[in-house]
C-alpha positions in Angstrom: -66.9 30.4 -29.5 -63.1 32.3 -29.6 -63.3 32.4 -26.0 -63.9 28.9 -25.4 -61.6 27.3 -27.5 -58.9 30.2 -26.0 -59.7 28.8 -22.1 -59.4 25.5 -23.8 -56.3 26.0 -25.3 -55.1 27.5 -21.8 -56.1 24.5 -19.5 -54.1 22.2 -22.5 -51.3 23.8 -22.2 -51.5 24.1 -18.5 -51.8 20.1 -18.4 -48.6 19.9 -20.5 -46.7 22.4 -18.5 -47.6 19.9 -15.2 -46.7 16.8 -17.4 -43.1 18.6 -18.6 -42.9 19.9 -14.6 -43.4 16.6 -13.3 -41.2 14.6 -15.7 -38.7 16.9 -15.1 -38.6 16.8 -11.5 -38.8 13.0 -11.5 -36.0 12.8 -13.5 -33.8 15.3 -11.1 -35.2 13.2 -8.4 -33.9 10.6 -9.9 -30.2 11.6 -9.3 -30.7 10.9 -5.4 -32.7 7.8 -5.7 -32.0 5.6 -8.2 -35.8 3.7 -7.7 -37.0 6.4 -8.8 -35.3 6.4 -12.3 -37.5 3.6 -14.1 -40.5 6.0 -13.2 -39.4 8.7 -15.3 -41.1 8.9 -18.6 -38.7 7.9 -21.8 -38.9 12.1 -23.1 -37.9 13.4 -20.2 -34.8 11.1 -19.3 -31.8 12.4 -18.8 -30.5 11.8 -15.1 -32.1 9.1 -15.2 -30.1 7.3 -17.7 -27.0 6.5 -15.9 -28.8 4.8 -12.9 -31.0 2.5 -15.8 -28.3 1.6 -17.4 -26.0 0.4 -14.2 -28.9 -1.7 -13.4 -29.1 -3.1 -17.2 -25.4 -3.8 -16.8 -26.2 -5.6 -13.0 -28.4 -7.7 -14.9 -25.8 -8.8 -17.3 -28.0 -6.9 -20.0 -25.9 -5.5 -22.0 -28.1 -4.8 -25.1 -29.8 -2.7 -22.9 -27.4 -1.1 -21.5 -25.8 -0.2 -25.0 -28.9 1.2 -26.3 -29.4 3.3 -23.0 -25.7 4.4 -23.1 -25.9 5.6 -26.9 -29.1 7.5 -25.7 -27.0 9.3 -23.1 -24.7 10.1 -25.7 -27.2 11.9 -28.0 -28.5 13.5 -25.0 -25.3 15.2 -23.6 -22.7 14.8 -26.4 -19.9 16.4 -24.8 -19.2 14.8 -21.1 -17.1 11.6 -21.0 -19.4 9.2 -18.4 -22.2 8.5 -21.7 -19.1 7.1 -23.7 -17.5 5.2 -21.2 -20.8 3.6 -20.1 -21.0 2.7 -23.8 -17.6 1.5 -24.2 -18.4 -1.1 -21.0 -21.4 -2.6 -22.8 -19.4 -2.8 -25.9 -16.6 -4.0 -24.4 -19.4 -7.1 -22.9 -20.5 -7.9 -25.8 -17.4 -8.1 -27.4 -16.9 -5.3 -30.1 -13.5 -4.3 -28.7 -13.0 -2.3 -31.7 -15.8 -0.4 -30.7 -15.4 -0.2 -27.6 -11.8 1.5 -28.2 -13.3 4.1 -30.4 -15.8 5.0 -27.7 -13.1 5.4 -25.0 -10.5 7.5 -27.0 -13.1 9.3 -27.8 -14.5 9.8 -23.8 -10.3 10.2 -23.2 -10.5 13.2 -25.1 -13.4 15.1 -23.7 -12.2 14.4 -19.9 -10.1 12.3 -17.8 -11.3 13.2 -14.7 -14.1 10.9 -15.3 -12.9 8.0 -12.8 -14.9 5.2 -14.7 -13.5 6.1 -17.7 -10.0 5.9 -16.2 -11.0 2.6 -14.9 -12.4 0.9 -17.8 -9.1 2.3 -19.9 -6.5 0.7 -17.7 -8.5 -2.9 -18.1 -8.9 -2.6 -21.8 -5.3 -1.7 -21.8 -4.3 -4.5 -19.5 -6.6 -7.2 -21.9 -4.7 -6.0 -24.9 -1.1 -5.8 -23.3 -0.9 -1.9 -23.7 1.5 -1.4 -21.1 2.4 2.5 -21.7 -1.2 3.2 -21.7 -1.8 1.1 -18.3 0.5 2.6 -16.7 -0.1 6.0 -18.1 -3.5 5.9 -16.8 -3.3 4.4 -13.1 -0.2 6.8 -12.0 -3.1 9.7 -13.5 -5.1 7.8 -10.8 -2.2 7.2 -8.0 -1.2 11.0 -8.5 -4.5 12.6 -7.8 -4.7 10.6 -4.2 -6.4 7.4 -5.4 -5.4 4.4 -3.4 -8.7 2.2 -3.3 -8.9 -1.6 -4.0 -9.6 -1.0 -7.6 -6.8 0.8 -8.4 -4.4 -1.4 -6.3 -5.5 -4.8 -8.0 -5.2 -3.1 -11.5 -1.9 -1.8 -10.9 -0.8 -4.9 -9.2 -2.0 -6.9 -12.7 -0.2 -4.4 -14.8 3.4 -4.5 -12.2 3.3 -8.4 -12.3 3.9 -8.6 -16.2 7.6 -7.5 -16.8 7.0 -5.0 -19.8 4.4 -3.7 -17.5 6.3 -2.9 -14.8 8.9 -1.8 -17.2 6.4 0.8 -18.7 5.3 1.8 -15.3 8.9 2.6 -14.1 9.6 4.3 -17.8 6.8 6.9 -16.7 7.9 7.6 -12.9 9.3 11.1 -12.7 10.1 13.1 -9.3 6.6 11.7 -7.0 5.8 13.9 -4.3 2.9 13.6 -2.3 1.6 9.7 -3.5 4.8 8.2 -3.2 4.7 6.9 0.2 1.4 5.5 -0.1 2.1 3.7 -2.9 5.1 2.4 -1.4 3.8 1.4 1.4 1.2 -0.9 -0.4 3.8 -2.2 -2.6 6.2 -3.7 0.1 3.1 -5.6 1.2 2.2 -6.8 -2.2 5.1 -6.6 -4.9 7.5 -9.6 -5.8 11.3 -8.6 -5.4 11.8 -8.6 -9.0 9.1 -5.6 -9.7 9.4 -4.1 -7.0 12.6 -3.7 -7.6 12.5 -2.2 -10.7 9.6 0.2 -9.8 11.2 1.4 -6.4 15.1 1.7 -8.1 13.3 3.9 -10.8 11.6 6.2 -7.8 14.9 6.4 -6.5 16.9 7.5 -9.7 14.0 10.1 -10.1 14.5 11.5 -6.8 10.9 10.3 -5.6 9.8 12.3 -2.1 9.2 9.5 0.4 8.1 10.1 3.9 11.6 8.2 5.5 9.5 8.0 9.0 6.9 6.5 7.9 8.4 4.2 6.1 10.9 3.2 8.8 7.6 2.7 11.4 6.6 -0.1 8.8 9.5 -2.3 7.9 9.4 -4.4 11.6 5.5 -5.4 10.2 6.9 -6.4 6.8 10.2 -8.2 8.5 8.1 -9.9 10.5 5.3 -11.1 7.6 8.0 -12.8 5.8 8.7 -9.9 3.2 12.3 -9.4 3.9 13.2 -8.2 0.3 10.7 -6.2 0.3 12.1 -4.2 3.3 15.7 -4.3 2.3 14.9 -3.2 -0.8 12.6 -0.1 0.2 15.0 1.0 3.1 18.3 0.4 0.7 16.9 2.3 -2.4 14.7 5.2 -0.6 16.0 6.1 2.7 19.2 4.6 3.8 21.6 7.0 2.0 24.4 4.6 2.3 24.0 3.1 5.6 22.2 0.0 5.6 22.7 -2.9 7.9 22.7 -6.2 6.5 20.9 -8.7 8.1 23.8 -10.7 9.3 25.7 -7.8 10.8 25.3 -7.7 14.8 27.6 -5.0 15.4 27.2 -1.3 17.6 27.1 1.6 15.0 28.3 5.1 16.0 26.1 6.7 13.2 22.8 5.9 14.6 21.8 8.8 16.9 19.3 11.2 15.5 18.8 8.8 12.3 15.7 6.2 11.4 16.6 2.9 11.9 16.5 0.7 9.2 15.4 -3.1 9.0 18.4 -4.7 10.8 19.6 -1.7 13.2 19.8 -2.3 17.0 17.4 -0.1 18.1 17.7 1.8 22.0 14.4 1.8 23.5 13.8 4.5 25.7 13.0 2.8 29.6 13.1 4.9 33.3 16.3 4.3 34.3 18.1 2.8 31.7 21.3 4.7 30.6 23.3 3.8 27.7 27.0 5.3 26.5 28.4 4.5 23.5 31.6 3.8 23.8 34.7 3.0 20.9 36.6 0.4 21.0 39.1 -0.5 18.0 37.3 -0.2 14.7 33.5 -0.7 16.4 31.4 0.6 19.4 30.8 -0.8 23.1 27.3 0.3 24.8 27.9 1.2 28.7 25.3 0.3 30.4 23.4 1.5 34.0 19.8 0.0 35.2 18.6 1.2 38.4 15.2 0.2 37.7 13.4 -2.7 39.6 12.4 -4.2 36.5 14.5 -5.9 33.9 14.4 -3.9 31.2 15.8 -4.1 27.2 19.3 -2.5 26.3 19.2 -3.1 22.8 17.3 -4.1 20.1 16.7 -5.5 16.8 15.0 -7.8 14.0 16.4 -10.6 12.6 16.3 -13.0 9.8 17.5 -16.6 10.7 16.6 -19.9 8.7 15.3 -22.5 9.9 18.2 -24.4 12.0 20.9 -24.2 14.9 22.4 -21.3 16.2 25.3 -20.4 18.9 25.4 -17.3 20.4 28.8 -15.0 21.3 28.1 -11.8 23.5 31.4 -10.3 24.8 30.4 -8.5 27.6 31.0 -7.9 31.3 27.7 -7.3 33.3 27.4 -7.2 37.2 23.9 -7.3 38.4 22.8 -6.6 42.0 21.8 -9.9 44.0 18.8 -11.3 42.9 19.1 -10.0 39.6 20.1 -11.7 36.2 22.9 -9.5 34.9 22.6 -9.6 31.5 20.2 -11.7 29.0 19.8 -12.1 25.3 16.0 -13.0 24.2 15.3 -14.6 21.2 11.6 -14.1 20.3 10.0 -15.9 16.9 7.6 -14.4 15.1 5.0 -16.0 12.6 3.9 -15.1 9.7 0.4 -13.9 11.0 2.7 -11.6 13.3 2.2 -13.2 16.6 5.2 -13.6 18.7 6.9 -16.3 21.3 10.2 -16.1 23.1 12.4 -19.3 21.5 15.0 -19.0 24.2 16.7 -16.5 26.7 20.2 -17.1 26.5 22.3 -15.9 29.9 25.6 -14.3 29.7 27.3 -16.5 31.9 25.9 -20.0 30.1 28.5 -22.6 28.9 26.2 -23.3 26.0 24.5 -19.7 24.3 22.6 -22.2 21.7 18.9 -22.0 20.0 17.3 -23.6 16.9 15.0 -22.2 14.7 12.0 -24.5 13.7 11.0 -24.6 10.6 7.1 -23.3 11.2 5.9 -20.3 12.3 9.3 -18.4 13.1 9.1 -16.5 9.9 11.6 -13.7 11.3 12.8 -13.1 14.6 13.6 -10.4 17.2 17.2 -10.3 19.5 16.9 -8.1 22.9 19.3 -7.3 25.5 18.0 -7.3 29.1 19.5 -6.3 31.8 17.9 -6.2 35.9 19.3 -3.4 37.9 23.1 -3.4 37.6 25.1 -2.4 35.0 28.6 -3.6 32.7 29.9 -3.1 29.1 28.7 -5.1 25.8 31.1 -5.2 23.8 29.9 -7.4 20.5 27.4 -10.1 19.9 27.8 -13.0 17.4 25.9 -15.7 15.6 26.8 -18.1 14.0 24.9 -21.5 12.6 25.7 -24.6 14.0 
């Protein structure tokens, strides 16, 4: 009798050995493949959890996914994600008070959690928290963060004025994210913020890749976002020597350095040589071509309203015969970045003239051509008409 109920009690707790084995291992499963989560029975869920309650929460369920998220919680006190999950649902079904609690409560027990960063900077942004909002997304921006998500929160938080305001208060000296975020903020940023944000990176002695940033301001000149690239150049990289947009003169102090946003520019062409030359308080380029091919001298973007133009180049070109001795191009450029030449303007025309329309020549671009000969420029002027 003893011996039967003993192999009884053996095989019973061999079943429930295979029934903990098996829930188990669907529920470990279940951290790979999410279908696999609603399978696992409700003892046994742990892993589990988080993919049942993001699908309670795709289903606009948020009782369930509270319930499931306060589960979590009891299951694994200590980690962040059960709280934050919770804070979401709470947040849906509008206890914000609770929903607070639960996420300075997740803040203290880890920040690397990235949804709880998340879900911090919108409940932050919702209740005008600025310090907070921009507390947490330069966490996010300084650990190499630069998805969508981030980039439209901290776009929401830079548009408000005390929010960009809070944002700058926090910048100190930014190393390695700085150019990234730079580089998205010349695309995106009013003048005003940007402004603010990028003089306070400046002031803190922010580390900004000058190269990079130099390779990108012809893009943002010619989308339109002229501010943006006076104001990046001007505050981060051009150490006192910027080129306004209405300044056409030959520098001396160009060589060796990045070109900012309106600097003639020296494109490097087979046999094209170029001296610079002075001449009273300015420079003179020297020119040789002994190419075939009319190539570019010089150079550079430009800015011009919509309107008439009249163009002064004091130069004095010789080309060989059959070739034009010396032309400026003026190309527009849309918005959308494709490009047309408005108007090549010859050195020896009684009337150097073009007009800007008023669509689709959002910036533009002035090039010196020369065929094969060579002369002396010594300035180029525009005026409007």
């Amino acid at each position: 009798m003893m011996a039967a109920i003993g192999k009884t009690a053996w095989f019973a707790g061999f079943a429930i050995a295979a029934v903990l084995v098996t829930g188990l291992q669907l529920d470990r499963e279940a951290r790979q493949d999410s279908a696999v989560a609603s399978r696992v029975p409700e003892p046994f869920r742990y892993f589990a959890l988080q993919p049942l309650i993001d699908d309670a929460y795709d289903r606009h369920d948020s009782a369930a996914g509270v319930a499931l998220s306060r589960e979590l919680v009891r299951r694994s006190p200590v980690p962040s994600d059960g709280l934050a999950l919770l804070a979401y649902g709470q947040l849906q079904k509008g206890d914000e008070n609770g929903a607070v609690q639960s996420l300075l409560l997740a803040g203290q027990r880890g920040w690397r959690n990235r949804f709880t960063q998340d879900m911090l900077i919108v409940m932050a942004l919702q209740s005008r928290e600025w310090s907070v909002a921009a507390q947490r997304s330069l966490a996010l921006w300084r650990v190499g963060i630069t998805d969508d998500r981030l980039k439209d929160m901290t776009a929401q938080l830079l548009s408000e004025t005390d929010g960009a305001k809070a944002f700058a208060n926090q910048l100190g000296q930014e190393k390695n994210w700085a150019t990234a975020f730079i580089s998205w903020a010349g695309e995106t940023l009013a003048d005003g913020p940007l402004t603010q944000t990028v003089g306070a990176m400046a002031r803190h002695g922010a580390r900004v890749d000058c190269a990079a940033l130099s390779a990108t301001l012809p893009g943002l000149v010619r989308e339109g976002r002229v501010g943006a690239a006076v104001i990046l150049w001007q505050d981060l990289c051009a150490a006192g020597r910027m080129t306004k947009a209405n300044d056409f003169a030959f520098r001396s102090d160009t060589e060796g350095s990045l070109p900012g946003p309106f600097d003639w520019q020296y494109p490097e062409v087979d046999g094209m040589e170029r001296e610079f030359v002075p001449q009273g308080t300015g420079i003179a380029i020297r020119y040789t071509n002994r190419n075939a091919a009319r190539g570019p001298i010089a150079t550079r973007n430009a800015a011009f309203p919509a309107g008439g133009y009249a163009v002064t180049i004091d130069a004095d070109a010789k080309g060989e015969a059959g070739f034009r001795p010396l032309v400026l191009r003026v190309t527009c450029f849309a918005p959308t970045g494709e490009g047309g030449t408005l108007a090549d303007l010859d050195l020896h025309s009684a009337a150097n003239e073009f007009t800007v329309p008023a669509q689709d020549c959002t910036s533009q671009q002035l090039t010196l051509m020369t065929g094969r000969g060579e002369g002396s420029i010594r300035s180029v002027t525009v005026r409007p008409l």
